[in-house]
Residue frames relative to the residue before (quaternion, step in Angstrom):
aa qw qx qy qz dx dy dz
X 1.0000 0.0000 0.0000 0.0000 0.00 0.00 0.00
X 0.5496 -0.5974 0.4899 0.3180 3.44 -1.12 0.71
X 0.2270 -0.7195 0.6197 0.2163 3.45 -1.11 0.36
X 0.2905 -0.8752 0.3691 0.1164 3.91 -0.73 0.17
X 0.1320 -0.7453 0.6324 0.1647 3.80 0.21 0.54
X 0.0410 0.7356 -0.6571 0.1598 3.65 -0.63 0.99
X 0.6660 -0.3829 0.5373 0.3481 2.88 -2.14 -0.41
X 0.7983 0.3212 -0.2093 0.4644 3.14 0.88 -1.35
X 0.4657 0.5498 -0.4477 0.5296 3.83 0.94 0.63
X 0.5121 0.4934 -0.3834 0.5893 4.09 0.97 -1.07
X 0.6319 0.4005 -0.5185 0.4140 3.80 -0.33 -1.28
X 0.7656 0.5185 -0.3108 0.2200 2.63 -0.27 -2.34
X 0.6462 0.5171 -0.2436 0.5056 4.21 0.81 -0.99
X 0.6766 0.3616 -0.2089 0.6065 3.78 0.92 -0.78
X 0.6628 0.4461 -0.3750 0.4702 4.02 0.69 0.12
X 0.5857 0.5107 -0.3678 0.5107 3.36 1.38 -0.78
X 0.5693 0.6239 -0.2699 0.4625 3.80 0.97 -1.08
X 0.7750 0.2579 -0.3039 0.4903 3.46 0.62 -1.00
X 0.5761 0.3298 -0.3921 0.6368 3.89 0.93 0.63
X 0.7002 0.2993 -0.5012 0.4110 3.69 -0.23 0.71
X 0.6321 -0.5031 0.5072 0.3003 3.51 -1.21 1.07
X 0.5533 0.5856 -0.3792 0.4551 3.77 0.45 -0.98
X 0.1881 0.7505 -0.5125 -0.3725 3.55 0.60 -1.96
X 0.2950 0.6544 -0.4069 0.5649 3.16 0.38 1.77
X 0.1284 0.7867 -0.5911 0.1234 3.40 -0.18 0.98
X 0.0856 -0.6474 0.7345 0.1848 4.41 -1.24 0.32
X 0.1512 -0.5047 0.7998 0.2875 2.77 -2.43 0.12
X 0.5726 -0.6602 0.4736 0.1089 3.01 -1.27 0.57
X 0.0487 0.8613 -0.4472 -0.2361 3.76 0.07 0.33
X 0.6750 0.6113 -0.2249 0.3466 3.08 1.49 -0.85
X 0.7422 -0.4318 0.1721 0.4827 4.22 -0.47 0.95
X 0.6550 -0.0053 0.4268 0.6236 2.65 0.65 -2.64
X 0.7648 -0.5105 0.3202 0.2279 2.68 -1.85 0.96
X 0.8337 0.2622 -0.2697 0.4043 3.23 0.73 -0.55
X 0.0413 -0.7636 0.5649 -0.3101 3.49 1.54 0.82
X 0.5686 -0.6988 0.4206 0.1072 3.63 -1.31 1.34
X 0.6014 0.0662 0.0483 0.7947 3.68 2.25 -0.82
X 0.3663 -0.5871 0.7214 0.0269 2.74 -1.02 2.18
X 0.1466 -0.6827 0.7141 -0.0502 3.56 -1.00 1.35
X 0.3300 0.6976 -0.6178 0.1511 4.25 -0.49 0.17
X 0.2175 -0.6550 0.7209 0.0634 3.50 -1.87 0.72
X 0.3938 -0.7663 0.4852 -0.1495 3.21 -0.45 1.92
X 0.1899 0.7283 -0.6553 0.0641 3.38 -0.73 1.20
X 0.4582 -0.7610 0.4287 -0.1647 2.59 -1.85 1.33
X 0.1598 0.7437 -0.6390 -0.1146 3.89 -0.03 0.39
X 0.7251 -0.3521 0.4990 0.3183 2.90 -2.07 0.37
X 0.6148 0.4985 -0.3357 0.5107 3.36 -0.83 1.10
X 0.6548 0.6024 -0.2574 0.3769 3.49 0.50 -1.26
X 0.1104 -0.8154 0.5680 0.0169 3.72 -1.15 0.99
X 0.0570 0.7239 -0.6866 -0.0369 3.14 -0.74 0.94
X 0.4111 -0.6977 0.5101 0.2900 3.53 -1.46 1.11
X 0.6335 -0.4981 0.5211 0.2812 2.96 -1.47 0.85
X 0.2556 0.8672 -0.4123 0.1125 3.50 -0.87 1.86
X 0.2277 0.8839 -0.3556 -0.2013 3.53 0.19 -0.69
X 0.6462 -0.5532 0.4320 0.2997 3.47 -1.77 0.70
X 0.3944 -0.8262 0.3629 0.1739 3.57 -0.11 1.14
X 0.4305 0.7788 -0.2710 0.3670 3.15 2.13 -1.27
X 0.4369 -0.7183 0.4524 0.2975 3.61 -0.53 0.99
X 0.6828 0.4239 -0.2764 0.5269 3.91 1.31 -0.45
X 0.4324 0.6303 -0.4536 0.4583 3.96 1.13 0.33
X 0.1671 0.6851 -0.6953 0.1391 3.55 0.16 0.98
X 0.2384 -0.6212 0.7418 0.0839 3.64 -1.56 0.00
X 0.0211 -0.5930 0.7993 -0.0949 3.43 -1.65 1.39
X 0.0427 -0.7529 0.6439 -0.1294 3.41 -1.10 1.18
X 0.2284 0.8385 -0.4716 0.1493 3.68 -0.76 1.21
X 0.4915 -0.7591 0.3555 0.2364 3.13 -0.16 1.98
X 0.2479 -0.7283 0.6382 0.0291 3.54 -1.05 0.97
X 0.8998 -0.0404 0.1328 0.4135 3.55 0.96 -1.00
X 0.8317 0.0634 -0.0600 0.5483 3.65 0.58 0.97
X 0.6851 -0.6166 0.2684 0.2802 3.25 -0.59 0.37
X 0.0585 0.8377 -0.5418 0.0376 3.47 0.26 0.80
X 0.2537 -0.6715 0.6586 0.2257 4.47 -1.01 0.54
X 0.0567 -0.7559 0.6351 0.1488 3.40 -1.07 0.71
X 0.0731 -0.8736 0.4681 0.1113 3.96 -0.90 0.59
X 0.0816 -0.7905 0.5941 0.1246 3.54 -0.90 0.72
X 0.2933 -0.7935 0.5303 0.0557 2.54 -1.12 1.52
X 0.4411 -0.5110 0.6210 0.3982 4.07 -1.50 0.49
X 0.6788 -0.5296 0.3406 0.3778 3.68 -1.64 0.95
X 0.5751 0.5497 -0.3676 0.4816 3.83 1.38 -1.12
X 0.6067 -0.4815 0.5089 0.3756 4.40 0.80 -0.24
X 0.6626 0.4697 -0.5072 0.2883 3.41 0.38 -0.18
X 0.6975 -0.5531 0.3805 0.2508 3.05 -1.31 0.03
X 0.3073 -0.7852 0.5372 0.0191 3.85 -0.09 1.54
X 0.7530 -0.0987 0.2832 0.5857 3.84 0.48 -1.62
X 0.0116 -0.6164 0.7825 0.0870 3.13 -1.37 0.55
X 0.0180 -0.6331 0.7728 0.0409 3.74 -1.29 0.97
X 0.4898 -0.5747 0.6520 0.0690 2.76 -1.73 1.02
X 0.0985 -0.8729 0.4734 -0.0653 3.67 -0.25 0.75
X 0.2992 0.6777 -0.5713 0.3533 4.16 0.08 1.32
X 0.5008 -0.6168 0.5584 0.2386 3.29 -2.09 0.63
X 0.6837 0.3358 -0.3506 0.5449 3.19 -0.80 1.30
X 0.6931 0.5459 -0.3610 0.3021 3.70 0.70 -0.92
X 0.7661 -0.3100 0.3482 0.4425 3.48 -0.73 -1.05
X 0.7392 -0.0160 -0.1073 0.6647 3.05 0.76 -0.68
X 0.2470 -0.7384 0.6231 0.0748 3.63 -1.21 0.80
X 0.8873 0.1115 0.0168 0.4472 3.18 0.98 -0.90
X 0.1362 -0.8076 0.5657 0.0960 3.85 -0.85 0.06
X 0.2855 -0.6381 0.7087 0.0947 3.33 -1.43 0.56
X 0.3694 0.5666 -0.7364 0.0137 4.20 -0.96 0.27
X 0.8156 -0.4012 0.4153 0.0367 2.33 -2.89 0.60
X 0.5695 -0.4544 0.5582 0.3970 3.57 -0.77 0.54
X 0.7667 0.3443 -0.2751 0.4668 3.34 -1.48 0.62
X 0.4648 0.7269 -0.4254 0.2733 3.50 1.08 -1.00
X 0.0723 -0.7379 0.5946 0.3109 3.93 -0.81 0.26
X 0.1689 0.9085 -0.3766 0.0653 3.92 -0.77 0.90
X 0.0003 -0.7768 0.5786 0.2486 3.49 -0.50 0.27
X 0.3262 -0.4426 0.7782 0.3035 4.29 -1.63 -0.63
X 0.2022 0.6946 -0.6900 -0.0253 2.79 -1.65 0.52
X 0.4403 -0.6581 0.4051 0.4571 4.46 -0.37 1.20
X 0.4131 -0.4586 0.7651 0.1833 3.31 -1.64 0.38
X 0.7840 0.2294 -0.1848 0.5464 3.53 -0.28 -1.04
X 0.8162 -0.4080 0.3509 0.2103 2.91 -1.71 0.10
X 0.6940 -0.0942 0.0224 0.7134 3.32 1.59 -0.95
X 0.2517 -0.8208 0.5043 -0.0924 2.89 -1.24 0.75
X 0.1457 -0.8136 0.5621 -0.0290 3.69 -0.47 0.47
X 0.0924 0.7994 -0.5866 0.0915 3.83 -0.61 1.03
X 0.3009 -0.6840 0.6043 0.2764 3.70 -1.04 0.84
X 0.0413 -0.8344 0.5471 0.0517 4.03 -0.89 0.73
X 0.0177 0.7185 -0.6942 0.0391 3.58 -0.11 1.15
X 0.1409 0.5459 -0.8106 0.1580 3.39 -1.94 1.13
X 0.5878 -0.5399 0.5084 0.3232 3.04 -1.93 1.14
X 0.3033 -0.7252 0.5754 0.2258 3.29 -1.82 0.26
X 0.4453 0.1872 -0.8479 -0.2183 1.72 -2.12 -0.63
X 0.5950 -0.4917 0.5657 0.2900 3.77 -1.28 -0.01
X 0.2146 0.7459 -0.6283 0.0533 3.26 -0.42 1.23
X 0.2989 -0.6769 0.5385 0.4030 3.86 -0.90 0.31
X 0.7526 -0.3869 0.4128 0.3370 2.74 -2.33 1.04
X 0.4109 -0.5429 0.7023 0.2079 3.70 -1.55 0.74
X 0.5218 -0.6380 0.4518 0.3414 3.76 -1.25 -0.03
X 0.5454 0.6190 -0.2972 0.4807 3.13 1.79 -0.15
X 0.6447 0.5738 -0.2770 0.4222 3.22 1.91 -0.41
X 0.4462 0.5260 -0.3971 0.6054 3.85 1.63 0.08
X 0.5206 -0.5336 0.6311 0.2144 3.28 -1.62 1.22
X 0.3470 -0.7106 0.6014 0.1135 3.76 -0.58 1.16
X 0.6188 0.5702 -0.3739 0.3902 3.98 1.27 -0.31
X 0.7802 0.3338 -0.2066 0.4870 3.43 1.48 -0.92
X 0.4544 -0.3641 0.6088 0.5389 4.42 -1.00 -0.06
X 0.4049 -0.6187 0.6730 -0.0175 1.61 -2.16 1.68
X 0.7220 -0.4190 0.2314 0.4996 3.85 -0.59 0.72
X 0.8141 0.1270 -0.2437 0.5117 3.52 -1.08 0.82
X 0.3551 0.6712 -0.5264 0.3825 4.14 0.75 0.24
X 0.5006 -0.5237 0.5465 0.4200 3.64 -0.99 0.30
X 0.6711 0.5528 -0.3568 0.3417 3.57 0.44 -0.46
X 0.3178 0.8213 -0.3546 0.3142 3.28 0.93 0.09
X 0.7216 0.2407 -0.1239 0.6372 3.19 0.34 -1.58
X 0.5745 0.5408 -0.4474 0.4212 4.09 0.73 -0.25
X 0.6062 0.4733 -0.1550 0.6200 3.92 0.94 -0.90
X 0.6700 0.4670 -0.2617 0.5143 3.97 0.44 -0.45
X 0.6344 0.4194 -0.1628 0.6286 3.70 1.21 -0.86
X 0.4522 0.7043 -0.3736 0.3998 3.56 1.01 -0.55
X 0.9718 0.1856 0.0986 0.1071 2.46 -0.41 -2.17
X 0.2097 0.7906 -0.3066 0.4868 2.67 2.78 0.21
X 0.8561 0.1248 -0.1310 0.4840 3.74 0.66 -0.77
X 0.4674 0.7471 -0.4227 0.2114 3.44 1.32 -0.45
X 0.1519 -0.8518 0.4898 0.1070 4.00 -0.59 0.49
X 0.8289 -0.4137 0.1577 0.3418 3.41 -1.18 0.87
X 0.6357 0.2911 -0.2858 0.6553 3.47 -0.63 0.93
X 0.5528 0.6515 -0.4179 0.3086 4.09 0.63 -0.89
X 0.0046 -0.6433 0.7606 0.0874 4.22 -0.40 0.61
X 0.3905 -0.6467 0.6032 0.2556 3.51 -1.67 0.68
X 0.1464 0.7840 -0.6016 -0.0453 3.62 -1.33 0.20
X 0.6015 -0.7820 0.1527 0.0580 2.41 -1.11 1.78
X 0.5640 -0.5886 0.3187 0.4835 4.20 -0.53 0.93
C-alpha cells in the first residue's frame, strides 16, 4: 500500500502533538521496530524539548527534512557548546540535513507547528542515559523552559548555564 505525506497526515501529526504533554507527536512509516530504516513524520508544537543527545553507534546516522514549518536544528561540540545552528523550512535554503553518528544534537520548532520527515537506520534501540548531554535538563527539570529561552538566541561557540 502506498503511504502518503499530505496535508491531512501533517494535521493529523501536529493535532496529536497538540494533545501530548511531550508536544511532539510521530507517524510511523516503518512495520516494526526493528525494521532496517526507521522512516517517521514528526510533529511539533512550539514549546516542545528535546535533550540535547546523540547515538554513539557508528551506523546511527540521522536525515531530517522539514515538510511543514519552521523547525532550528543544533549541533552541539561534546563540551555543549555550540558547533551549528541550521535553520530548517520548505522552500527556504536549507530544507533538509544529513548528520553523523556520534553527532551531539537537539531540533527545536521556530514556528508554532511544525512537521519534520526523520529517516535513521535501524533497528530501534532506546537512548542509554549516557546518551543525554549531562550539560543540558533533562525533560521535566525546571530548566527546561530556562534552556528553551536560551537557545532561541544563543550563538556559535555559546555553552548554556544553568539559572
Amino acid at each position: 500500500m502506498t503511504k502518503k505525506i499530505d496535508q491531512t497526515l501533517i494535521k493529523q501529526v501536529i493535532d496529536q502533538a497538540s494533545a501530548s504533554p511531550r508536544l511532539r507527536s510521530n507517524f510511523n512509516f516503518h512495520p516494526a521496530m526493528e525494521d532496517p530504516v526507521q522512516r517517521l513524520l514528526i510533529g511539533f508544537k512550539k514549546g516542545t524539548y528535546v535533550q540535547p543527545h546523540h547515538h554513539p553507534a557508528e551506523d546511527k546516522w540521522e536525515m531530517l527534512v522539514a515538510v511543514h514549518g519552521e523547525v532550528c536544528f543544533v549541533v552541539f561540540e561534546a563540551d555543549g557548546s555550540i558547533k551549528d545552528k541550521v535553520t530548517l523550512s520548505q522552500g527556504q535554503s536549507s530544507i533538509g540535513l544529513e548528520i553523523p553518528a556520534g553527532t551531539w544534537h537537539t531540533i527545536y520548532p521556530i514556528s508554532e507547528e511544525s512537521a519534520f520527515l526523520e529517516m535513521k537506520r535501524g533497528p530501534y534501540t532506546p537512548s542509554e542515559p549516557t546518551d543525554f548531554a549531562a550539560w543540558a535538563p533533562s525533560e521535566g527539570e525546571p530548566d527546561v523552559e530556562s534552556f528553551l529561552q536560551w537557545i532561541e538566541n544563543a550563538q556559535i561557540g555559546d555553552s548554556y548555564k544553568p539559572s
